[in-house]
PALUMVEX-774872 format. One record per residue (C-alpha): x negated, z negated, y; residue in three letters. Coordinates in steps of 0.02 Angstrom, whole numbers. Layout:
<recs>
X;Z;Y;rest
X;Z;Y;Ala
...
</recs>
This chain:
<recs>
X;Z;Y;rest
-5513;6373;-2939;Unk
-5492;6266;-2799;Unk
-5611;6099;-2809;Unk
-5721;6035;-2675;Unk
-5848;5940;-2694;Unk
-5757;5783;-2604;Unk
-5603;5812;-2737;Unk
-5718;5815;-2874;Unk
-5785;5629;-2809;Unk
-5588;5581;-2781;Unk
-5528;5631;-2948;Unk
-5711;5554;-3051;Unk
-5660;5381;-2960;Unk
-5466;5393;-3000;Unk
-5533;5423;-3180;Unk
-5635;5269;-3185;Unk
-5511;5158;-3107;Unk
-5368;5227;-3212;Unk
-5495;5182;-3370;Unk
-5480;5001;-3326;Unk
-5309;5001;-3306;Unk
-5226;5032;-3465;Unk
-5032;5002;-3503;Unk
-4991;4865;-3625;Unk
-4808;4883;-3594;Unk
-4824;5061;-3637;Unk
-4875;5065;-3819;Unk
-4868;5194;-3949;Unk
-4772;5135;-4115;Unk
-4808;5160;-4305;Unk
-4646;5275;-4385;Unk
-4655;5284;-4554;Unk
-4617;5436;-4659;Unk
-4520;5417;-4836;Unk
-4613;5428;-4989;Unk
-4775;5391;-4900;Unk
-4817;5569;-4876;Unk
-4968;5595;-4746;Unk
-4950;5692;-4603;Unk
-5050;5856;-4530;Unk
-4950;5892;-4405;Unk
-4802;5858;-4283;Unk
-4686;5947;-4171;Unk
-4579;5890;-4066;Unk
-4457;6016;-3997;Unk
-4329;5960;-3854;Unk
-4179;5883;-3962;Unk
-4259;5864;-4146;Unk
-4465;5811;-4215;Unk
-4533;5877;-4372;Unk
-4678;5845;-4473;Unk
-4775;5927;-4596;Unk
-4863;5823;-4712;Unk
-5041;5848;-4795;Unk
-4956;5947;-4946;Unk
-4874;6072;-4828;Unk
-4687;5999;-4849;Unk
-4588;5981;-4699;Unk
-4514;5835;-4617;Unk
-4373;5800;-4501;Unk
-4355;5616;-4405;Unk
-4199;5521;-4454;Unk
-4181;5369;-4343;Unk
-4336;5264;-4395;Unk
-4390;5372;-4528;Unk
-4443;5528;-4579;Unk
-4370;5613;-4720;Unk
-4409;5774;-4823;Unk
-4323;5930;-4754;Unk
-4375;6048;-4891;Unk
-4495;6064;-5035;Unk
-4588;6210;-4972;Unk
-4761;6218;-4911;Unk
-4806;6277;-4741;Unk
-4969;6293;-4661;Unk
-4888;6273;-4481;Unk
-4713;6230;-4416;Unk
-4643;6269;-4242;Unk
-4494;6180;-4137;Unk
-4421;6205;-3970;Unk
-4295;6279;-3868;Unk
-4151;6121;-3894;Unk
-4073;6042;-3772;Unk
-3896;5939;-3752;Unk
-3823;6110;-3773;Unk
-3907;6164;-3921;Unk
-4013;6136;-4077;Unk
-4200;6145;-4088;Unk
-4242;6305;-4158;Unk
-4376;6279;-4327;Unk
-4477;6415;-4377;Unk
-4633;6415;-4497;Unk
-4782;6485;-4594;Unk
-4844;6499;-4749;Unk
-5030;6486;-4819;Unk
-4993;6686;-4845;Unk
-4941;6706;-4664;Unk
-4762;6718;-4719;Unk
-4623;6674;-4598;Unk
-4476;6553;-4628;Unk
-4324;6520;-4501;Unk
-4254;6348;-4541;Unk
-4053;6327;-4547;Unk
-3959;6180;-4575;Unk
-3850;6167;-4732;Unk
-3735;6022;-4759;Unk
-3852;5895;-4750;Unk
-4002;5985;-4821;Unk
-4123;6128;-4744;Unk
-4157;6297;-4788;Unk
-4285;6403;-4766;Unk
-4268;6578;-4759;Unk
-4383;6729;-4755;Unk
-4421;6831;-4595;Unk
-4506;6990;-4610;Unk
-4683;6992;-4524;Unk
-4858;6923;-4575;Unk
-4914;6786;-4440;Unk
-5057;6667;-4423;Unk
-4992;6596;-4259;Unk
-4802;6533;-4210;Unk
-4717;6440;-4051;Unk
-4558;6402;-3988;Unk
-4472;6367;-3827;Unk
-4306;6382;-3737;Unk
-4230;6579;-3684;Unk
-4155;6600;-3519;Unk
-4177;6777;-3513;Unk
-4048;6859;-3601;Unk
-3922;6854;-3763;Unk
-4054;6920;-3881;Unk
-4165;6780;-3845;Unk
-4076;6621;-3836;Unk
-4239;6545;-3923;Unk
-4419;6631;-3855;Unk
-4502;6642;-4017;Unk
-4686;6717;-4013;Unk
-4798;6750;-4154;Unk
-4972;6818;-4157;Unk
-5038;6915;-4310;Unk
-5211;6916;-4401;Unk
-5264;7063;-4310;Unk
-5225;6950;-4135;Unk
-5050;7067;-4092;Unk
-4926;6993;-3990;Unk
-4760;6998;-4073;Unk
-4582;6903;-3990;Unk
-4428;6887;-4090;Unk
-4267;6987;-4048;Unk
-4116;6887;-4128;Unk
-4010;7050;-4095;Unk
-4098;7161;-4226;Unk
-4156;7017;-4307;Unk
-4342;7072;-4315;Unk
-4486;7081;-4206;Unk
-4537;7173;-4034;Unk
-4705;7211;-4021;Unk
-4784;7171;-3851;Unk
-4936;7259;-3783;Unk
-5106;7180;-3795;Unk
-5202;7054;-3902;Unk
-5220;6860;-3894;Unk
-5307;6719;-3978;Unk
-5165;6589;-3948;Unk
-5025;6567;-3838;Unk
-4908;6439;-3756;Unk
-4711;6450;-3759;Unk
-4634;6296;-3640;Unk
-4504;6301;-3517;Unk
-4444;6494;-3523;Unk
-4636;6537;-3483;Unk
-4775;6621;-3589;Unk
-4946;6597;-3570;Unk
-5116;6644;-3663;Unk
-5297;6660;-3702;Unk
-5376;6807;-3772;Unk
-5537;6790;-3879;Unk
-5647;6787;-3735;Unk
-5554;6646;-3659;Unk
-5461;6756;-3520;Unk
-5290;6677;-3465;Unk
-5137;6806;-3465;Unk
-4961;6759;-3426;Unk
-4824;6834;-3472;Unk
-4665;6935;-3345;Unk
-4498;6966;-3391;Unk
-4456;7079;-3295;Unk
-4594;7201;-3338;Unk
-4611;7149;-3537;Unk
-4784;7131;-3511;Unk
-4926;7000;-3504;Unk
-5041;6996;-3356;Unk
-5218;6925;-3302;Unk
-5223;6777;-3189;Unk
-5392;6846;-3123;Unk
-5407;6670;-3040;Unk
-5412;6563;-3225;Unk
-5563;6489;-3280;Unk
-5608;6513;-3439;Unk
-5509;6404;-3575;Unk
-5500;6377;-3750;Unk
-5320;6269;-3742;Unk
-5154;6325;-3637;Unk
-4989;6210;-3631;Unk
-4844;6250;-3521;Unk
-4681;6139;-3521;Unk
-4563;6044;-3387;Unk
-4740;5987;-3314;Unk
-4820;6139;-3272;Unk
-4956;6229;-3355;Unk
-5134;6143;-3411;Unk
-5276;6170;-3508;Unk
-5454;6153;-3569;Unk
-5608;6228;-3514;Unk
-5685;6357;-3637;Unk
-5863;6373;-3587;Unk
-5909;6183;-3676;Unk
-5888;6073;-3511;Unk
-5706;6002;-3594;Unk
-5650;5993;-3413;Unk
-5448;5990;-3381;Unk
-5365;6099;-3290;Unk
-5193;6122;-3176;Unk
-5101;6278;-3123;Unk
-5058;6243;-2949;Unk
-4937;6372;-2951;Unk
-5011;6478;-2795;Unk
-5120;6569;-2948;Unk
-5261;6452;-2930;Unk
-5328;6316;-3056;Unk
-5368;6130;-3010;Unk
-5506;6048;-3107;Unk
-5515;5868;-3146;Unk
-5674;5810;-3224;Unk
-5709;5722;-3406;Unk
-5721;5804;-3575;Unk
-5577;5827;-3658;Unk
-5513;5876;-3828;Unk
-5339;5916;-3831;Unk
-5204;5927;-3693;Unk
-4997;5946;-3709;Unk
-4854;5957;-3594;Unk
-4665;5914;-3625;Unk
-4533;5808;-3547;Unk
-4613;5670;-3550;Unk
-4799;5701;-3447;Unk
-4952;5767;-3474;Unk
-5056;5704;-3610;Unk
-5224;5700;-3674;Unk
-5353;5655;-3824;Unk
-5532;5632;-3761;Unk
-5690;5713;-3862;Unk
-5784;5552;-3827;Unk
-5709;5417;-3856;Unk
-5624;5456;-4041;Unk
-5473;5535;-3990;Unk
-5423;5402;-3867;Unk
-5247;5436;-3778;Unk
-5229;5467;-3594;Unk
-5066;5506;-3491;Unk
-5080;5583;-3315;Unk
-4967;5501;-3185;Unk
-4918;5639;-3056;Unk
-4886;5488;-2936;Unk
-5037;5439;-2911;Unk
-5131;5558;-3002;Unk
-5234;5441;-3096;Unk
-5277;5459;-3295;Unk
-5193;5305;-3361;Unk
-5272;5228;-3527;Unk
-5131;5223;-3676;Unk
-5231;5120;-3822;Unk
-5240;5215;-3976;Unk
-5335;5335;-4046;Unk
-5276;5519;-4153;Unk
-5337;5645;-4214;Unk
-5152;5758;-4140;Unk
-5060;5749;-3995;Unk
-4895;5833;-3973;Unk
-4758;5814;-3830;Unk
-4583;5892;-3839;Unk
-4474;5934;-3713;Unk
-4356;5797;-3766;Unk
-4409;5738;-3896;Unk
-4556;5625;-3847;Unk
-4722;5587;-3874;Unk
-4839;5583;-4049;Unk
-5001;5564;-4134;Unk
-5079;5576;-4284;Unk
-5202;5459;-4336;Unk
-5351;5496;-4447;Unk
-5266;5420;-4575;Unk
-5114;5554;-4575;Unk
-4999;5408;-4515;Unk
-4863;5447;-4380;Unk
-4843;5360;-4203;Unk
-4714;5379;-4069;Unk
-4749;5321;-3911;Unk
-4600;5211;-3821;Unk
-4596;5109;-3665;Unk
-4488;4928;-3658;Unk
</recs>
């Protein structure tokens, strides 16, 4: 981890000076969702967003609005990997750990049964090769590390265990249950130690390089410099999330209150509004969740 005391002092006064200058002209906007359903969750993948509301149905934005996908009930839904190219793909759990691959149909969505029990899902773009034009990852109750292999059409096992992990911008990263970061290579198959992490709790990797949250109760941010060290910025934080449009984070202090980083000038730069969810796609924007289950996106004039 690479922070001197001098760079802590820089980055605690960019902090305070970014606090004071929030962004009216960049403003986060109330989309509503048909029926009335509240939300639990969004995910925005690179060409699509989803929602799953309170009751477990899923969601897909249409324009201004979004309308119900499906009438089943998922405990977690998943979206990546789309581009101009290609659709987003959708995967997504059930309260039994089932797994569901969702495939449009006319203009309605199905959702079919994968074999494999899962507690954990993400999704992100392939590079790699033709049996992964999606990386899907999934991580079982007993914390096994499983990717999907859409040439048998079932599930690799990879060696070791993890708590959670991070799928973004043909990269893998995780956390085992002690907090240890791991990251995955292709061209071994395996995941590795970055010996040089701190300990976290959160891990996000997209377009904007790899971030997370300090697992030993400090909340602090941090920044994979790519040279295998960590950059700390100070504050307590309670979520973080990377995609095409920035970094972005929810504070543990003030109620959830919205902060983007700007890489320019590396300041923390207030965005009013306040949720209890975060999520940033690849292409597909920015949202929250407020503590009232209602959906925002964030736009700029």
């Amino acid at each position: 981890m690479k922070l001197s005391a001098y760079s802590l002092l820089l980055v605690a006064l960019m902090v305070v000076i970014a606090c004071t200058q929030s962004a009216p002209a960049q403003t986060f906007k109330r989309v509503k969702v048909k029926g009335g359903a509240t939300l639990a969750q969004i995910a925005a993948g690179g060409a699509s967003v989803w929602a799953r509301a309170s009751n477990g149905n899923p969601y897909i934005l249409k324009g201004k609005l979004f309308v119900l996908a499906n009438s089943i009930s998922l405990s977690q839904i998943a979206v990546g990997g789309g581009n101009a190219l290609q659709a987003d793909a959708v995967w997504g759990l059930d309260s039994s750990g089932n797994i569901y691959k969702a495939t449009k149909s006319g203009t309605s969505w199905v959702f079919s049964p994968i074999p494999g029990v899962l507690d954990f899902i993400a999704v992100g773009i392939g590079y790699n090769d033709s049996c992964h034009p999606y990386e899907v990852w999934g991580l079982n109750p007993a914390a096994q590390i499983f990717r999907y292999n859409f040439c048998v059409q079932n599930w690799d096992q990879v060696p070791g265990s993890l708590a959670t992990l991070a799928v973004g911008n043909s990269d893998i990263w995780g956390i085992n249950g002690n907090g240890a970061v791991f990251r995955f290579r292709f061209s071994k198959l395996l995941f590795y130690q970055v010996v040089t992490a701190p300990t976290l709790t959160q891990i996000t990797v997209g377009p904007n390089g790899v971030w997370g949250i300090d697992g030993n109760g400090t909340g602090q941010l941090y920044q994979y410099d790519n040279d295998l060290s960590f950059f700390g910025y100070p504050g307590l934080w309670a979520q973080v999330q990377v995609g095409g449009d920035g970094v972005w984070l929810s504070s543990a202090t003030d109620s959830g209150q919205i902060f983007r980083f700007d890489p320019s000038t590396r300041f923390l730069v207030l965005i009013p509004n306040q949720f209890v969810s975060i999520s940033a796609g690849s292409g597909g924007g920015v949202w929250g969740i407020n503590s009232s289950g209602q959906a925002y996106g964030f736009s700029t004039p």
